[in-house]
BABA-474034 format. One record per residue: x, z, y of N, C-alpha, C in turn; chain. Coordinates in pm, whole numbers, plus 32768, in hexadecimal, padded with zeros to 4 digits. Layout:
BEGIN
{rec {X; Z; Y}; {X; Z; Y}; {X; Z; Y}; "A"} ...
This chain:
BEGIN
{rec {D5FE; 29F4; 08DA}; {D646; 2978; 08C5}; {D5F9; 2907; 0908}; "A"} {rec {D639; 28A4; 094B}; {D604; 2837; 096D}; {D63C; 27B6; 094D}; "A"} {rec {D5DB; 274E; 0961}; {D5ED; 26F3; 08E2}; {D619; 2651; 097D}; "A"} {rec {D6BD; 2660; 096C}; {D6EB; 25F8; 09AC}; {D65B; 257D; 09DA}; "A"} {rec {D682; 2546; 0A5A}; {D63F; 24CF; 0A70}; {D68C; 2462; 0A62}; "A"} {rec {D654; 23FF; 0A0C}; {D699; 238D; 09FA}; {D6AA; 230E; 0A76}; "A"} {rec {D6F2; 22D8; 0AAC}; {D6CD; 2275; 0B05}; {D6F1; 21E8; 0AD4}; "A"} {rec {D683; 21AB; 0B0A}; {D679; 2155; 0AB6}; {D676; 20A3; 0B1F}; "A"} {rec {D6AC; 2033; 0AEA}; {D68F; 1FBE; 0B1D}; {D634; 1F72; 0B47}; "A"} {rec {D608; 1FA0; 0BAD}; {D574; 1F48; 0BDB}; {D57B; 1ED5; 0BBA}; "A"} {rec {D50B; 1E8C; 0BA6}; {D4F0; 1DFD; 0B78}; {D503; 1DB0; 0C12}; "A"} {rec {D4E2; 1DFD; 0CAB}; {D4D5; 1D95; 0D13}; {D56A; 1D83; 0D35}; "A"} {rec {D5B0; 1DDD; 0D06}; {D658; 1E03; 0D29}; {D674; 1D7F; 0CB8}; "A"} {rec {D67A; 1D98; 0C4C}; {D699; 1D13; 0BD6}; {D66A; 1C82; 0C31}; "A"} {rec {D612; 1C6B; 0C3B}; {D5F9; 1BEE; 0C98}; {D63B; 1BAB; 0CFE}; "A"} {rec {D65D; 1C46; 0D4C}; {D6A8; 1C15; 0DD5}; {D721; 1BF2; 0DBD}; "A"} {rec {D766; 1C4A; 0D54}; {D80C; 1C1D; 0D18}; {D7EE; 1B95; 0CE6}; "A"} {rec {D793; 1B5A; 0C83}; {D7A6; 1AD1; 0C6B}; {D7A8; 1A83; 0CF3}; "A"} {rec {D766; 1AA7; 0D1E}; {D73C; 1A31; 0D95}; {D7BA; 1A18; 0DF2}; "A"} {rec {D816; 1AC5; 0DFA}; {D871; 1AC4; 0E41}; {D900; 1A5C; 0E15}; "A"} {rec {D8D0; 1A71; 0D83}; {D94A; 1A33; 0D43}; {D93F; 19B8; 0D4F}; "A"} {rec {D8EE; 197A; 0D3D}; {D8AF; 18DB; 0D44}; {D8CD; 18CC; 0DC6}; "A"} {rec {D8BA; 190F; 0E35}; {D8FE; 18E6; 0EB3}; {D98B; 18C8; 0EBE}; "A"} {rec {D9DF; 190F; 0E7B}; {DA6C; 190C; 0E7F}; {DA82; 189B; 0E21}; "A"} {rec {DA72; 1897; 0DE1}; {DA7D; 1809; 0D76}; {DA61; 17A0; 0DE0}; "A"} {rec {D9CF; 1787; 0E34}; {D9D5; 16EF; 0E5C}; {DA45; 1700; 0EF5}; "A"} {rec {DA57; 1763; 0F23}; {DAC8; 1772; 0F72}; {DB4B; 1756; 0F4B}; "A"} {rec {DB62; 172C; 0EBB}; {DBCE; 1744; 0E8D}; {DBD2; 16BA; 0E2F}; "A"} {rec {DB78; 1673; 0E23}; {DB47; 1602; 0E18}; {DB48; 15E4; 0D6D}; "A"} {rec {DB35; 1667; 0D2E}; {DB05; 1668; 0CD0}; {DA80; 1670; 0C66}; "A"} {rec {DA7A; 1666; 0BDA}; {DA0B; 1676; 0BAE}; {DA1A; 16F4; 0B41}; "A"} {rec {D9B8; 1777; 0B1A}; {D9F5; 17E0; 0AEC}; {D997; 17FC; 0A9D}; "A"} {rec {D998; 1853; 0A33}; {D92A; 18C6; 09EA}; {D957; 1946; 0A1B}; "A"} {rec {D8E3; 1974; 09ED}; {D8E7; 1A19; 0A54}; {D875; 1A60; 0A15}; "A"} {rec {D8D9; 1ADA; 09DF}; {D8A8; 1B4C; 0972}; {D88B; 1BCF; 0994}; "A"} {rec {D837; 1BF4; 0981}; {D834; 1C9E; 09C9}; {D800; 1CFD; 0934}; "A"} {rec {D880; 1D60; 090A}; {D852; 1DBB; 08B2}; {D810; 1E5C; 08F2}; "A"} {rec {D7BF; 1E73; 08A2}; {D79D; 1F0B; 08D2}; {D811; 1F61; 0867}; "A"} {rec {D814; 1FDF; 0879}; {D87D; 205B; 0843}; {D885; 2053; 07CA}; "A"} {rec {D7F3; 2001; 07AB}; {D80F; 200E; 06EA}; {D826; 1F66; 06CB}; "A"} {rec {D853; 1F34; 0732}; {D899; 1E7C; 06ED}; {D81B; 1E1D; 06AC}; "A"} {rec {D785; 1E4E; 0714}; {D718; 1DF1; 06F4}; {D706; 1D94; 0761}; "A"} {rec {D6DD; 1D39; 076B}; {D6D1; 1CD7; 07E8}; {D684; 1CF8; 086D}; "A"} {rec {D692; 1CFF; 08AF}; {D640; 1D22; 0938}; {D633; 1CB8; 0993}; "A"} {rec {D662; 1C61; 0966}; {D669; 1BD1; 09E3}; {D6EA; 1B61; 099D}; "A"} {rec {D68D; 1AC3; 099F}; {D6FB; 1A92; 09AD}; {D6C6; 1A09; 09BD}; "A"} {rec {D728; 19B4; 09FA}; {D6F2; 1934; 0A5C}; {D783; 18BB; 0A0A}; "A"} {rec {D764; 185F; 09E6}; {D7BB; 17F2; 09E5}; {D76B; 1778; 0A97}; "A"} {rec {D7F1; 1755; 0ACB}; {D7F0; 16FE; 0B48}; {D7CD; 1690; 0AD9}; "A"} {rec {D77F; 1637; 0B41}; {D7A3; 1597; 0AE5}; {D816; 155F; 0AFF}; "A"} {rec {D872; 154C; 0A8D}; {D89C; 14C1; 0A68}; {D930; 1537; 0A49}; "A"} {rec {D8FD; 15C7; 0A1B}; {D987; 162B; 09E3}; {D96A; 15F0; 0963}; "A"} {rec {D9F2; 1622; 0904}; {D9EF; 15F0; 0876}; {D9BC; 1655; 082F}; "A"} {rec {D9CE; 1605; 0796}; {D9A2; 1652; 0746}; {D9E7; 16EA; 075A}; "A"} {rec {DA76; 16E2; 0723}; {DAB6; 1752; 0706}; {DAD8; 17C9; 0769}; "A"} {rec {DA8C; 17B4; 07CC}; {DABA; 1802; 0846}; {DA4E; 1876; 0827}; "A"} {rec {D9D2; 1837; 07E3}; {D953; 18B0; 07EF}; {D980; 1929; 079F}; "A"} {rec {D992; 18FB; 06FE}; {DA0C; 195A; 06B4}; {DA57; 19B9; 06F9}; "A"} {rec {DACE; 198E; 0769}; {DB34; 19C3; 076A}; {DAF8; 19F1; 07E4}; "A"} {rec {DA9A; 19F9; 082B}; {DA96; 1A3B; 0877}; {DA30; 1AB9; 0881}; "A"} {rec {D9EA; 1A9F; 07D7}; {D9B5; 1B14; 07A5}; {DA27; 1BAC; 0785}; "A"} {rec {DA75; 1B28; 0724}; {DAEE; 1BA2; 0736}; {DB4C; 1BD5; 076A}; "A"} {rec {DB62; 1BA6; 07D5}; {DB98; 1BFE; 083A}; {DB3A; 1C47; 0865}; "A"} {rec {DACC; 1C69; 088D}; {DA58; 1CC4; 08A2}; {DA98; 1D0D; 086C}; "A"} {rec {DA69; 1D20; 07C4}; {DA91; 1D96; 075C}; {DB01; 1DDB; 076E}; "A"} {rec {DB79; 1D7D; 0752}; {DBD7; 1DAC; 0772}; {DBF9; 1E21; 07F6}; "A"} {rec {DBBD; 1DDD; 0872}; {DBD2; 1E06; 08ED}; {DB62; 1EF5; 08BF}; "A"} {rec {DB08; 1EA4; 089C}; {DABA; 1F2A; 088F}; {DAC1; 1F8B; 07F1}; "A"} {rec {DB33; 1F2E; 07B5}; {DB5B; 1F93; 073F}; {DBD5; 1FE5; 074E}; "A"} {rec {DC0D; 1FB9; 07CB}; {DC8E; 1FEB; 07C6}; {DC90; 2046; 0864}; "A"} {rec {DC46; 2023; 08BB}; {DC18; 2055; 0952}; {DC88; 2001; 09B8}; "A"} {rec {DCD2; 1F94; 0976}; {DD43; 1F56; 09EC}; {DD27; 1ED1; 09D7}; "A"} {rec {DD69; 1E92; 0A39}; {DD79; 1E02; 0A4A}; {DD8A; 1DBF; 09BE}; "A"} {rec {DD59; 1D24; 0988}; {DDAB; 1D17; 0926}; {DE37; 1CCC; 095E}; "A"} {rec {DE4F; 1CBF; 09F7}; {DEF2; 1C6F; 0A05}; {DF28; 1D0F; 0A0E}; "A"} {rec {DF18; 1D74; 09FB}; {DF87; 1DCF; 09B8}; {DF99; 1DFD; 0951}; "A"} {rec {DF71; 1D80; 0905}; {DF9D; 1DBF; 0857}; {E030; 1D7B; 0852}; "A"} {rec {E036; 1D0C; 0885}; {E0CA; 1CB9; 0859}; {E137; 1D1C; 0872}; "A"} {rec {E150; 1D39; 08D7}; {E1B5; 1D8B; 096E}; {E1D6; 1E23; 08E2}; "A"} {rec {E15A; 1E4A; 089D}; {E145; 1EC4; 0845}; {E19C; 1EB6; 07E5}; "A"} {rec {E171; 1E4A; 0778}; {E191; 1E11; 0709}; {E1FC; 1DC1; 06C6}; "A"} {rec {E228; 1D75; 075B}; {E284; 1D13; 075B}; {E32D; 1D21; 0707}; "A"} {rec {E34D; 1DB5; 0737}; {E3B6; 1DE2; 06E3}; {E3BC; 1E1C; 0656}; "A"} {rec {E346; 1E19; 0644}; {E356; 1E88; 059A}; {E2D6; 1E0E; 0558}; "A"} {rec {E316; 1DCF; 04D5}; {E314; 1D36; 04A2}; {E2B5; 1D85; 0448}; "A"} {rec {E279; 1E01; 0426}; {E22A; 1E0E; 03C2}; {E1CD; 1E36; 03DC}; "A"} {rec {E19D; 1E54; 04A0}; {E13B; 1E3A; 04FA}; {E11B; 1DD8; 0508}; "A"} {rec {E14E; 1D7A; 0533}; {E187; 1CEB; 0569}; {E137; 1C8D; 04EB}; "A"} {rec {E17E; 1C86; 046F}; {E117; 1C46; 0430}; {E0B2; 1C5D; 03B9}; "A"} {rec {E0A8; 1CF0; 03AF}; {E03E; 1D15; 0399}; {DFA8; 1D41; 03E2}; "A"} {rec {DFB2; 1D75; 0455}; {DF69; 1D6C; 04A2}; {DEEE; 1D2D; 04CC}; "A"} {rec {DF2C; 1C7E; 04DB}; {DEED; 1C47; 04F9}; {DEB2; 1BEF; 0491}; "A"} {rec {DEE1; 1C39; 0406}; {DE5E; 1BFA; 039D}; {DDE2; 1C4A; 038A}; "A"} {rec {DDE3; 1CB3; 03E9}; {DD82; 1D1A; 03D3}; {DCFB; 1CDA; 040A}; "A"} {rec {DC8F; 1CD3; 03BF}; {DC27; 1C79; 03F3}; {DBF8; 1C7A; 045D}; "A"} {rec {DBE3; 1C1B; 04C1}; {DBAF; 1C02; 0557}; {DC0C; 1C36; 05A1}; "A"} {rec {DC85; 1C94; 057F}; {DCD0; 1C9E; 05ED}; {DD38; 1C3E; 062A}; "A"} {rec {DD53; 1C49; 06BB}; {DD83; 1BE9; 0704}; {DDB7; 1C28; 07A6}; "A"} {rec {DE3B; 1BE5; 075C}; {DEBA; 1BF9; 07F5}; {DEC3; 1BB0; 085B}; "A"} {rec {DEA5; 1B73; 087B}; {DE88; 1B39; 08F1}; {DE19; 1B25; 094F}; "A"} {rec {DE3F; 1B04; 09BD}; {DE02; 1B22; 0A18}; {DD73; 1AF4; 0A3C}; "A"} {rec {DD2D; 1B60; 0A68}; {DC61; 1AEE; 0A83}; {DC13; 1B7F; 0A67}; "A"} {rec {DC3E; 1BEE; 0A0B}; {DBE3; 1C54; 09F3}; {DC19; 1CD0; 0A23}; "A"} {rec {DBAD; 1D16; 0A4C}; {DB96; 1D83; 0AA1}; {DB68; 1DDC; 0AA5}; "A"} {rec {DB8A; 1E76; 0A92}; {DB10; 1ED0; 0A6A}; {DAEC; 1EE8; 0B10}; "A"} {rec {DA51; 1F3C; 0AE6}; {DA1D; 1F4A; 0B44}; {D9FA; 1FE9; 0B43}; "A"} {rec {DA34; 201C; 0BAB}; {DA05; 20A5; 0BF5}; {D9A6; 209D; 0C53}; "A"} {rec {D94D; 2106; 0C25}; {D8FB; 212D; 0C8B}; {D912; 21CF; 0CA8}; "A"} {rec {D946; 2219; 0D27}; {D937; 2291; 0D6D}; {D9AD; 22B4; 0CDC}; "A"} {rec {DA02; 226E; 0C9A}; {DA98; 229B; 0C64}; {DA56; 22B3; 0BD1}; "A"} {rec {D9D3; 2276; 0BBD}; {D9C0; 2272; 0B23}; {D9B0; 21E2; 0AF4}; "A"} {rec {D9E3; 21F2; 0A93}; {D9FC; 2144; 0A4C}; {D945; 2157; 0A07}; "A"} {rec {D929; 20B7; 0A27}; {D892; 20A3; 0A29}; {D884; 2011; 09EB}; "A"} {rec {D90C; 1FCB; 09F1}; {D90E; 1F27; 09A6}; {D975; 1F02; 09B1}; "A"} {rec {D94B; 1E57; 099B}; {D9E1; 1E28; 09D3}; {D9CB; 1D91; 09FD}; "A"} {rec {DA29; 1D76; 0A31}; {D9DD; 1CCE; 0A5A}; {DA4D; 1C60; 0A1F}; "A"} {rec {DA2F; 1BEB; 09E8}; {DA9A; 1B84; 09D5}; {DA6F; 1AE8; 0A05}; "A"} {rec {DAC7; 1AC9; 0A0C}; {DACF; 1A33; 0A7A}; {DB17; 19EA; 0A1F}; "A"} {rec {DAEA; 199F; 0A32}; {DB61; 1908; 09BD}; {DB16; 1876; 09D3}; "A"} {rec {DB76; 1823; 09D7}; {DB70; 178D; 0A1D}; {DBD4; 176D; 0A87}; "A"} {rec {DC47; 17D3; 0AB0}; {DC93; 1793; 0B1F}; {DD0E; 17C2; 0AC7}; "A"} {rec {DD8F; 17C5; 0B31}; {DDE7; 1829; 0B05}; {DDFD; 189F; 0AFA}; "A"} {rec {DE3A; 18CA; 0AC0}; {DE21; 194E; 0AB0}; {DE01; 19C0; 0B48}; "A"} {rec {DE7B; 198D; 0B85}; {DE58; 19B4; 0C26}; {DDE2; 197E; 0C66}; "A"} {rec {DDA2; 192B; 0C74}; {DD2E; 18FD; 0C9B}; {DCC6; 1933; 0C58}; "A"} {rec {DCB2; 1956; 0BC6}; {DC3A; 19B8; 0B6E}; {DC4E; 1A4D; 0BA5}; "A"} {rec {DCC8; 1A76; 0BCD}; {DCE8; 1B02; 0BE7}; {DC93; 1B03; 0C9D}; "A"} {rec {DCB7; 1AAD; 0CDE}; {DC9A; 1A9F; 0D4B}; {DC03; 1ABC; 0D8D}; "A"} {rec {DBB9; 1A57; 0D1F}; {DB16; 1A6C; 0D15}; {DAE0; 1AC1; 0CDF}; "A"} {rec {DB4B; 1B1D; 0C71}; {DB0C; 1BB5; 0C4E}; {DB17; 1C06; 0CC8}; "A"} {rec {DB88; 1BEA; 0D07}; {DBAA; 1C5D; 0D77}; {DB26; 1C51; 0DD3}; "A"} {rec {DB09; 1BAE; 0E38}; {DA97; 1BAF; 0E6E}; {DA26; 1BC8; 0E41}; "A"} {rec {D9E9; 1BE8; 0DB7}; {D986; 1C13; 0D78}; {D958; 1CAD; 0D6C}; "A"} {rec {D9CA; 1CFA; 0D97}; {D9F4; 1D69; 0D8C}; {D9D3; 1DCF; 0E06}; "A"} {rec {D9AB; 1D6B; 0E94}; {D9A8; 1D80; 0F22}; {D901; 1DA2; 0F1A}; "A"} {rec {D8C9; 1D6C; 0EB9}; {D81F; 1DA2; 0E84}; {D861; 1E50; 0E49}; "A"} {rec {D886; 1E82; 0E22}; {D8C0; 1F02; 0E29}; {D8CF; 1F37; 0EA3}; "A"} {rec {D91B; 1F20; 0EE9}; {D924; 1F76; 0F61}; {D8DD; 1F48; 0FB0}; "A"} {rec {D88F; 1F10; 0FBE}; {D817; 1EE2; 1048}; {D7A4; 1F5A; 0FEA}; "A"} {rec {D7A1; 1F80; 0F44}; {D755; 1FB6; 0F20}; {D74F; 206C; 0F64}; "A"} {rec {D7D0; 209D; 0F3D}; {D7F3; 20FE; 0F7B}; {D812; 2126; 0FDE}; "A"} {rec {D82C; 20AE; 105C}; {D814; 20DF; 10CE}; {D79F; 20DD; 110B}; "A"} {rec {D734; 20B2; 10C7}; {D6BE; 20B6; 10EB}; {D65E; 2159; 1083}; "A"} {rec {D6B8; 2181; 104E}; {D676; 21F6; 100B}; {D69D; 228A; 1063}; "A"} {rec {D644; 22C0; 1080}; {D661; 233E; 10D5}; {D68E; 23A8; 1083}; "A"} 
């Protein structure tokens, strides 16, 4: 018997996604928080820009969770949920979870390893800077032989 290898979220990979995201934000001429969970929903990175608000650091913790409790986007919970009212509003009293858009799980080589969340813009603009945060992923693996 052999005993699976776990893969796991480098800390220089966590860095480069903030930094990436913070790029897309001042490209986008915003100010953001930016969350990075590892597989078990503990913190691995996270940066508030100056002059983001309070409530963005929160919500963009939980979209993390969300993003890496569930392995999908959180802008595809609505599209999921939207028709059946006892998804719809039960769901989203379930603690830290969150439908909209900014959080992101994160694969590495097709294993879920975290998740990332963005909050301070619109929802499309938090989704946007997860996506460019995400490009620290594949610059990771195309650099792995």
């Amino acid at each position: 018997m052999s005993i699976p290898k776990k893969t796991i979220l480098p800390q220089e990979v966590v860095s480069k996604m903030l930094n990436y995201a913070m790029d897309k934000a001042k490209e986008l001429d915003i100010q953001i928080c930016v969350a990075i969970l590892d597989d078990g929903g503990n913190l691995a990175g996270y940066i508030k820009m100056d002059g983001a608000q309070l409530i963005p650091s929160q919500l963009a913790q939980n979209k993390a969770y969300t993003a890496v409790g569930f392995g999908i986007p959180t802008a595809d919970w609505y599209p999921i949920i939207k028709d059946t009212p006892s998804l719809l509003h039960g769901l989203v009293h379930a603690d830290r979870m969150t439908i909209f858009g900014g959080g992101c799980p994160i694969y590495i080589e097709e294993q879920l390893v975290g998740g990332i969340g963005v909050s301070g813009g619109t929802a499309d603009q938090d989704a946007e800077c997860a996506q460019a945060a995400l490009l620290a992923i594949e610059e990771l693996e195309m650099s792995t032989p």
